[in-house]
N, CA, C and O atoms as a printed pandas DataFrame, in Angstrom:
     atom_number atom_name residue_name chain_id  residue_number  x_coord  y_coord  z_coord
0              1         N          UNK        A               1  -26.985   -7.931   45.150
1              2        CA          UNK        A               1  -27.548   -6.941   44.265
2              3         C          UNK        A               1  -27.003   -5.569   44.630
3              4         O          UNK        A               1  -27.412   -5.041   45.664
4              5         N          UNK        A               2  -26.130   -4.964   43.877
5              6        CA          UNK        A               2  -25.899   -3.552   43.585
6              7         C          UNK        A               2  -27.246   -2.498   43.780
7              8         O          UNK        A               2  -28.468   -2.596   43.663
8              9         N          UNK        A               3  -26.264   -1.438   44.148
9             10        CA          UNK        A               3  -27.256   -0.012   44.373
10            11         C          UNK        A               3  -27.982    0.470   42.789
11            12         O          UNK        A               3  -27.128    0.756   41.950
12            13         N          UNK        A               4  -28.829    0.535   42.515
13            14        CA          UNK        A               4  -29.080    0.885   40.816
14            15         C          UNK        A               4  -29.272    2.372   40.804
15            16         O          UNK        A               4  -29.717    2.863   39.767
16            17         N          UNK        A               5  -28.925    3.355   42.081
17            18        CA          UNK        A               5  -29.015    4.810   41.774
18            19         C          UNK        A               5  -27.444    5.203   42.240
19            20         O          UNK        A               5  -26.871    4.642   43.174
20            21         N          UNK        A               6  -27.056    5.909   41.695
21            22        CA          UNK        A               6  -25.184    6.657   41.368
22            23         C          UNK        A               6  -25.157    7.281   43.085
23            24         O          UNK        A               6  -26.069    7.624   43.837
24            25         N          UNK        A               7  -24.169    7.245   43.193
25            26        CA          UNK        A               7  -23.971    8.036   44.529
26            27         C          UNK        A               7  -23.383    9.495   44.289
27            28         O          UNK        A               7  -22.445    9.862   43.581
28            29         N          UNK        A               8  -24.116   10.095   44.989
29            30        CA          UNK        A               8  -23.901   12.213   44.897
30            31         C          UNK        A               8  -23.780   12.418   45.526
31            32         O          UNK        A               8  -24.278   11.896   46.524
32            33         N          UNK        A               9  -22.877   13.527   45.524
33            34        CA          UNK        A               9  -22.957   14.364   47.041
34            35         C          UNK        A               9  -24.059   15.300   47.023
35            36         O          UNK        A               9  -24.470   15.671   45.923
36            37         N          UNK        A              10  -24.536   15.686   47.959
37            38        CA          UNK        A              10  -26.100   16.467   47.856
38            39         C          UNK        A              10  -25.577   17.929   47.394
39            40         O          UNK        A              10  -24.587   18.611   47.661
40            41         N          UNK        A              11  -26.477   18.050   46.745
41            42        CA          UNK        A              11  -26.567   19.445   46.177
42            43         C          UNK        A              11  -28.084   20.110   46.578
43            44         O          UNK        A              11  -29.197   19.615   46.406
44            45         N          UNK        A              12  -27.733   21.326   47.135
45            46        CA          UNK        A              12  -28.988   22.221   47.972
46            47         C          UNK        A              12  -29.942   22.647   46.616
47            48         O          UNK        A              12  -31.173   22.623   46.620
48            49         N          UNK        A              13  -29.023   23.074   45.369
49            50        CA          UNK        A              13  -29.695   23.720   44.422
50            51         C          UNK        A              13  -30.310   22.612   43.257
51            52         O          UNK        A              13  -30.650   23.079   42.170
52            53         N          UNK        A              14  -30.440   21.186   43.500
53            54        CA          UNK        A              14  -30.498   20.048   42.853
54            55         C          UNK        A              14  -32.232   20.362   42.526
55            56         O          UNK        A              14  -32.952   20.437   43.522
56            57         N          UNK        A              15  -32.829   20.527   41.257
57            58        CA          UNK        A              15  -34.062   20.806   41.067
58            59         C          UNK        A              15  -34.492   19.504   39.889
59            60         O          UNK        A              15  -33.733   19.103   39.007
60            61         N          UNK        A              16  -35.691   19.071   40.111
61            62        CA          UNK        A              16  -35.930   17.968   39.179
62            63         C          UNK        A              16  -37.225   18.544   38.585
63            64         O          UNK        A              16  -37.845   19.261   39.371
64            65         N          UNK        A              17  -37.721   18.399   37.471
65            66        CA          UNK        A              17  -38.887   18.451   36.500
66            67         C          UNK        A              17  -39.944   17.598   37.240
67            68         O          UNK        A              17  -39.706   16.482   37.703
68            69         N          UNK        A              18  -40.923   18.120   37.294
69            70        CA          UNK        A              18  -42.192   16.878   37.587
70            71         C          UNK        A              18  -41.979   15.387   36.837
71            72         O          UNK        A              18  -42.494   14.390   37.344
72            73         N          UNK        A              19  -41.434   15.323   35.983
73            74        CA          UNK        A              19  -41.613   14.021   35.075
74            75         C          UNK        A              19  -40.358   13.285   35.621
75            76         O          UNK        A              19  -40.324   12.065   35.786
76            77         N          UNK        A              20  -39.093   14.324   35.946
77            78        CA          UNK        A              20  -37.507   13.105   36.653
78            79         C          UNK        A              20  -38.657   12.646   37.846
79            80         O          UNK        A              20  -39.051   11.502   38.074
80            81         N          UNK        A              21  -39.036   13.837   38.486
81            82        CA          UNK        A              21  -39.208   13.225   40.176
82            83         C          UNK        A              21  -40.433   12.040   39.917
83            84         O          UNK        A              21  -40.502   11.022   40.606
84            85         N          UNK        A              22  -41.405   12.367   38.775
85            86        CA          UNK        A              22  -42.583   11.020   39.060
86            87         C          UNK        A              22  -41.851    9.478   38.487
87            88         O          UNK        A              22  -42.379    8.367   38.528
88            89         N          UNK        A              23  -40.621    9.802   38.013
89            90        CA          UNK        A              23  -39.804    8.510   37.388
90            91         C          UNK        A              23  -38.695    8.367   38.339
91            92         O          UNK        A              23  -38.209    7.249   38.171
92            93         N          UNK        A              24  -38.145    8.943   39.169
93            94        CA          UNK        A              24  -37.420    8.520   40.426
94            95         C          UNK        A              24  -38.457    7.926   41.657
95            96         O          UNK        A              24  -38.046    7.074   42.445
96            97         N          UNK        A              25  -39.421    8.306   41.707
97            98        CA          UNK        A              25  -40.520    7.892   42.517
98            99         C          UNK        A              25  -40.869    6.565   42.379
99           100         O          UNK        A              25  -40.848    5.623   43.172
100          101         N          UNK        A              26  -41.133    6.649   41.440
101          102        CA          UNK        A              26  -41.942    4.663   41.077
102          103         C          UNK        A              26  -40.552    3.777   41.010
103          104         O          UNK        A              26  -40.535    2.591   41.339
104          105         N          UNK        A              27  -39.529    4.407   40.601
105          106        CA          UNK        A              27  -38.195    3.412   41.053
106          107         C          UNK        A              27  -37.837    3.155   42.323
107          108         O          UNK        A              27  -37.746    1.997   42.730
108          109         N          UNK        A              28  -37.603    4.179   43.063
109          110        CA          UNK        A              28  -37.561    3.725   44.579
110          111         C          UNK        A              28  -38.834    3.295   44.939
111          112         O          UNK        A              28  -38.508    2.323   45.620
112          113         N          UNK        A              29  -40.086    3.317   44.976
113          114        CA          UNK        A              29  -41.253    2.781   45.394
114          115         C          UNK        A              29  -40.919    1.190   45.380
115          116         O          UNK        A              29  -40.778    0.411   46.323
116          117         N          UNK        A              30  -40.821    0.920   43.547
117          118        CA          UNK        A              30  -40.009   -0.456   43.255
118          119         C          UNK        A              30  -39.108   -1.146   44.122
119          120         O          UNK        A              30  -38.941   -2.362   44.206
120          121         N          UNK        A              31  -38.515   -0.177   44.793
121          122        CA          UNK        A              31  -37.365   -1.284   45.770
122          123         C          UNK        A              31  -38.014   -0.925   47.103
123          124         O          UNK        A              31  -37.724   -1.730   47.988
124          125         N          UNK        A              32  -38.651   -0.134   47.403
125          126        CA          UNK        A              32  -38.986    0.347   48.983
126          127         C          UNK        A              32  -40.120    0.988   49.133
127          128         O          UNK        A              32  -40.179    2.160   49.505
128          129         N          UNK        A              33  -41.129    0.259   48.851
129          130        CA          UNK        A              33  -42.104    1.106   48.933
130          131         C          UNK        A              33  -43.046    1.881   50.290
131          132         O          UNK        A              33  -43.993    2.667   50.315
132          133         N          UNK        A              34  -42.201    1.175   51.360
133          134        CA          UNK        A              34  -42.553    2.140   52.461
134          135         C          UNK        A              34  -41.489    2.883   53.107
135          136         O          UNK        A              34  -41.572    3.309   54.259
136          137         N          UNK        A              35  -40.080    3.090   52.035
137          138        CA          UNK        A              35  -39.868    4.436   52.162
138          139         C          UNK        A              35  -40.082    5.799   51.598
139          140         O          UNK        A              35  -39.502    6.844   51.895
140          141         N          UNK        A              36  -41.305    5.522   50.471
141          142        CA          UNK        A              36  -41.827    6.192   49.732
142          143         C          UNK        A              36  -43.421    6.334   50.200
143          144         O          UNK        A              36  -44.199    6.862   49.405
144          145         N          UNK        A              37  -43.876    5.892   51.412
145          146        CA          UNK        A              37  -44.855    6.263   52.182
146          147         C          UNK        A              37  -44.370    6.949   53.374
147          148         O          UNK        A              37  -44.985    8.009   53.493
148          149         N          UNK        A              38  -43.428    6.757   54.400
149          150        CA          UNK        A              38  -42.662    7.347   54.991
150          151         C          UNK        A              38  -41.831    8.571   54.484
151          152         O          UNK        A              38  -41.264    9.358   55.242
152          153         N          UNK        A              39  -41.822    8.628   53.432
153          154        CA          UNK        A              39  -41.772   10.383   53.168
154          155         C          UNK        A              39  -42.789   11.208   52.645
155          156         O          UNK        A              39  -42.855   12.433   52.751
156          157         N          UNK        A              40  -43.508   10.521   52.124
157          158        CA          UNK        A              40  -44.697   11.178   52.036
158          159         C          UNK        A              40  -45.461   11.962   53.841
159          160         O          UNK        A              40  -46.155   12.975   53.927
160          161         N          UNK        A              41  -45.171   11.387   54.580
161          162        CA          UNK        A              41  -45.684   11.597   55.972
162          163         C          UNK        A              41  -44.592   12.592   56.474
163          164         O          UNK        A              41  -44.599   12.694   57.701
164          165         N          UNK        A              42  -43.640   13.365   55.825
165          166        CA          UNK        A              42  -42.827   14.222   56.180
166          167         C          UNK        A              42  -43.325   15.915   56.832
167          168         O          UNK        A              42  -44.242   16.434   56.196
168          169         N          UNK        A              43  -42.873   16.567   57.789
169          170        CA          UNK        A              43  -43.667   17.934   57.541
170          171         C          UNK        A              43  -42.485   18.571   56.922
171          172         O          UNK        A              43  -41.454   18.883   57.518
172          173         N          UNK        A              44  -42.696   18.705   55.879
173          174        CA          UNK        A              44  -41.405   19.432   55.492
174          175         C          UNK        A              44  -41.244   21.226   56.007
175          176         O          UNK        A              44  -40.240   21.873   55.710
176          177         N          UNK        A              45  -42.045   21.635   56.551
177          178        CA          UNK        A              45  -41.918   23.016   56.977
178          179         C          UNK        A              45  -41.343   22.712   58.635
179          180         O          UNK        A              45  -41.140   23.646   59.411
180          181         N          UNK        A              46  -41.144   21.373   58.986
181          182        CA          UNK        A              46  -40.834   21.529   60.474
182          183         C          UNK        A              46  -38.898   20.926   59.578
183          184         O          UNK        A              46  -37.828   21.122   60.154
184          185         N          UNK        A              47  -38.948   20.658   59.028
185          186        CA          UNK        A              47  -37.742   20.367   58.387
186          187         C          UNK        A              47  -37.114   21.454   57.962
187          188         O          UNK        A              47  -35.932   21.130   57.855
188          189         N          UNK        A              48  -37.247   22.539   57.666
189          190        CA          UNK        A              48  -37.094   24.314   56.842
190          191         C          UNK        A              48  -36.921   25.323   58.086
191          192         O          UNK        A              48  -36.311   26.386   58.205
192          193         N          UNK        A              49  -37.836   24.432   59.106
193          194        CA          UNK        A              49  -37.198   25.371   60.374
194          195         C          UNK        A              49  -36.368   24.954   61.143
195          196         O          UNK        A              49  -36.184   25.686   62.115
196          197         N          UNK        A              50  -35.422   23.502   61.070
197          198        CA          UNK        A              50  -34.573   23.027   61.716
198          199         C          UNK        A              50  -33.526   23.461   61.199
199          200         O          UNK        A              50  -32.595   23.700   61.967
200          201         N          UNK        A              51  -33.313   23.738   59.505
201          202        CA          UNK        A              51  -32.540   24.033   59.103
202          203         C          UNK        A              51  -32.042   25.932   59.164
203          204         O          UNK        A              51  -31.005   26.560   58.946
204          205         N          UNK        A              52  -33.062   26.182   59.469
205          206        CA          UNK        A              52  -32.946   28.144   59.715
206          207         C          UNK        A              52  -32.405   28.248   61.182
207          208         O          UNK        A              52  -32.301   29.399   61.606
208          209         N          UNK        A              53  -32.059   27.274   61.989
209          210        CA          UNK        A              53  -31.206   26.679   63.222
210          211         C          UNK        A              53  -30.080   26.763   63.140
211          212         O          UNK        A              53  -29.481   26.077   62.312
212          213         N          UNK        A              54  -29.506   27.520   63.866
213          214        CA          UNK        A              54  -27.904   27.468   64.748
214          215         C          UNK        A              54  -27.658   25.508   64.614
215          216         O          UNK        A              54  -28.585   24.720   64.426
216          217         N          UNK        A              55  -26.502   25.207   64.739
217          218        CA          UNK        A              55  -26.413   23.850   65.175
218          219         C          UNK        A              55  -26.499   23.872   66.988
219          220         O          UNK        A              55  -26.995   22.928   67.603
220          221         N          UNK        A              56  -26.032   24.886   67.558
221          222        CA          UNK        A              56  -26.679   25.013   68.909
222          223         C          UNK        A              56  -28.077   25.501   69.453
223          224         O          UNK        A              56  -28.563   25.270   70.560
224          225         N          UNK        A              57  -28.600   26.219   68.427
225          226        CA          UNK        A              57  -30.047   25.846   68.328
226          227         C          UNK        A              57  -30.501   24.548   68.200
227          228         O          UNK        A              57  -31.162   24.214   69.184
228          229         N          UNK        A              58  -30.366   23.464   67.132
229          230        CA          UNK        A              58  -30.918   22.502   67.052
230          231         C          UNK        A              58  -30.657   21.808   68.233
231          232         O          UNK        A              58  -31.553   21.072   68.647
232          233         N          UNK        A              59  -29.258   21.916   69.076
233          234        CA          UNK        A              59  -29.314   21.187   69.738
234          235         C          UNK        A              59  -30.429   21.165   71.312
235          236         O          UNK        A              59  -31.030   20.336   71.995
236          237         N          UNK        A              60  -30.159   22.831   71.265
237          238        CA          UNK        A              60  -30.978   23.231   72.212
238          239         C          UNK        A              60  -32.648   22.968   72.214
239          240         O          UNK        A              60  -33.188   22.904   73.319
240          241         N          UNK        A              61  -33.312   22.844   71.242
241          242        CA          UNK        A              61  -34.262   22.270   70.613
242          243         C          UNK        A              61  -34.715   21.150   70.803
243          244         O          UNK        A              61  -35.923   21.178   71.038
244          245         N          UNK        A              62  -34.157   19.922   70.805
245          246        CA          UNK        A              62  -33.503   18.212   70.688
246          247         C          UNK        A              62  -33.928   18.093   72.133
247          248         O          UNK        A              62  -34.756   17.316   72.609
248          249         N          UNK        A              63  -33.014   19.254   72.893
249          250        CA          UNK        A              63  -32.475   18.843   74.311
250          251         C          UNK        A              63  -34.279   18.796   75.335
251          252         O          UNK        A              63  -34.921   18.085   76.108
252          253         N          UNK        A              64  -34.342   20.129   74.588
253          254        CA          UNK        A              64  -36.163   20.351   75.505
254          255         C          UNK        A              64  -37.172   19.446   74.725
255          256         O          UNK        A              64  -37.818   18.966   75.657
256          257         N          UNK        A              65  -37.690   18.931   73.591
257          258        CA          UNK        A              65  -38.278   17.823   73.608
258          259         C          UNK        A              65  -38.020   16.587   74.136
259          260         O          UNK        A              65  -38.943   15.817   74.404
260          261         N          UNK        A              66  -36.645   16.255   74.352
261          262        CA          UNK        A              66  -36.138   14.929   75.239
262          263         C          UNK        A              66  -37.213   15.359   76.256
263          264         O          UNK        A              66  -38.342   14.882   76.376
264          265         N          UNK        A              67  -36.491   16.615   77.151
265          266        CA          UNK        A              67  -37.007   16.531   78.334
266          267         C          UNK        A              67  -38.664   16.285   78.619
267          268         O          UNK        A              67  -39.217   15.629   79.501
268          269         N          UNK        A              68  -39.289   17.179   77.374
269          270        CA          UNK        A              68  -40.771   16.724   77.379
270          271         C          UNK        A              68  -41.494   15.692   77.468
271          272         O          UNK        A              68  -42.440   15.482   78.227
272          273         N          UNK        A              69  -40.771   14.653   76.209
273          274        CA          UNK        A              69  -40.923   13.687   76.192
274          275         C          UNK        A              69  -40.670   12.717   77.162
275          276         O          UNK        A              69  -41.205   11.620   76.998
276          277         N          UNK        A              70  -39.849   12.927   78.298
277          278        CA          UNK        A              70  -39.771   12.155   79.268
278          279         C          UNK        A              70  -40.348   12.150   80.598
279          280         O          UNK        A              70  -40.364   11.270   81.458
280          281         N          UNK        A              71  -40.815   13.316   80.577
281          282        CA          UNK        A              71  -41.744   14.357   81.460
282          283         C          UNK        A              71  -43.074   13.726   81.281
283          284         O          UNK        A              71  -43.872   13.551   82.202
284          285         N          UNK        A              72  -43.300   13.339   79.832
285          286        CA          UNK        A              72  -45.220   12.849   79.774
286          287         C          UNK        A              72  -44.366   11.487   79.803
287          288         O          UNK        A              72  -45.437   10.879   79.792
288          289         N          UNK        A              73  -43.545   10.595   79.827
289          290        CA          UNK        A              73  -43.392    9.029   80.016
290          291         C          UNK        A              73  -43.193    8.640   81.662
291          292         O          UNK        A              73  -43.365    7.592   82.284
292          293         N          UNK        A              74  -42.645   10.310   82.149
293          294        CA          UNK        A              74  -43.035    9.600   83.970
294          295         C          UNK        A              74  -44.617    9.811   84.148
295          296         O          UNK        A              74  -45.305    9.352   85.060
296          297         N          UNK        A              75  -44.982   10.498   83.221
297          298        CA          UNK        A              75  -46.799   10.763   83.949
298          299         C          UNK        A              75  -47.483    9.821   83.405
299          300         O          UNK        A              75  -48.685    9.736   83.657
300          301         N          UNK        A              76  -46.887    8.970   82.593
301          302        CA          UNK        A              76  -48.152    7.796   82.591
302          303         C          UNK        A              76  -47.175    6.942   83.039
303          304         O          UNK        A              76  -47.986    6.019   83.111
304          305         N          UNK        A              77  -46.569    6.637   83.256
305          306        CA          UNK        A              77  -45.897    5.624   84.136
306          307         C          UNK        A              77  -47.013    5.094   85.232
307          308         O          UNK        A              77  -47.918    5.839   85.608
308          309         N          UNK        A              78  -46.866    3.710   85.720
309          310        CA          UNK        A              78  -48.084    3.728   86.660
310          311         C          UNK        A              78  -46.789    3.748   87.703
311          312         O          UNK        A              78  -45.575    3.792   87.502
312          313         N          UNK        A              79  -47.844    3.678   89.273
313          314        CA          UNK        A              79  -46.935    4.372   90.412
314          315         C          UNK        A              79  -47.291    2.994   91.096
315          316         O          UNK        A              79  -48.270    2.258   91.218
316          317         N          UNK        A              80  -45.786    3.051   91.529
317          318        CA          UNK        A              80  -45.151    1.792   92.393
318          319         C          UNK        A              80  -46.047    1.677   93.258
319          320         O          UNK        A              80  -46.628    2.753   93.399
320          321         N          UNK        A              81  -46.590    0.577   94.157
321          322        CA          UNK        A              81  -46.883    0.462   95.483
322          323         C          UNK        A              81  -48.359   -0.054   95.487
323          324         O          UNK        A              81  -48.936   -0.266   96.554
């Protein structure tokens, strides 16, 4: 089975009517409907500030949640012995 939506290159200024987006919606729902719950769960304002990011910002960004994140996975780690 073929892709049934055209392939684009993204366009930043790409604006849809309430009525395209509630009829692109129930089509992809149709093939995936929990990737149409999985974006619904988006923050899109933490998405708006990744993009107002340097690409060495983002990276720098990336780099200190790793570290956080690995920082609270040694503290619940249980301890050897």
């Amino acid at each position: 089975m073929g892709c049934q939506f055209p392939h684009t290159h993204y366009d930043e200024d790409m604006k849809f009517t309430q009525e395209e987006f509630v009829r692109l919606r129930a089509r992809i729902a149709a093939l995936d409907p929990l990737l149409v719950a999985a974006s619904d769960e988006v923050d899109r304002t933490l998405l708006e500030w990744a993009r107002s990011l340097s690409p060495l910002e983002r990276l720098s960004a990336a780099s200190r949640a790793s570290e956080a994140l690995h920082r609270f996975q040694v503290q619940r780690s249980p301890k050897a012995g």
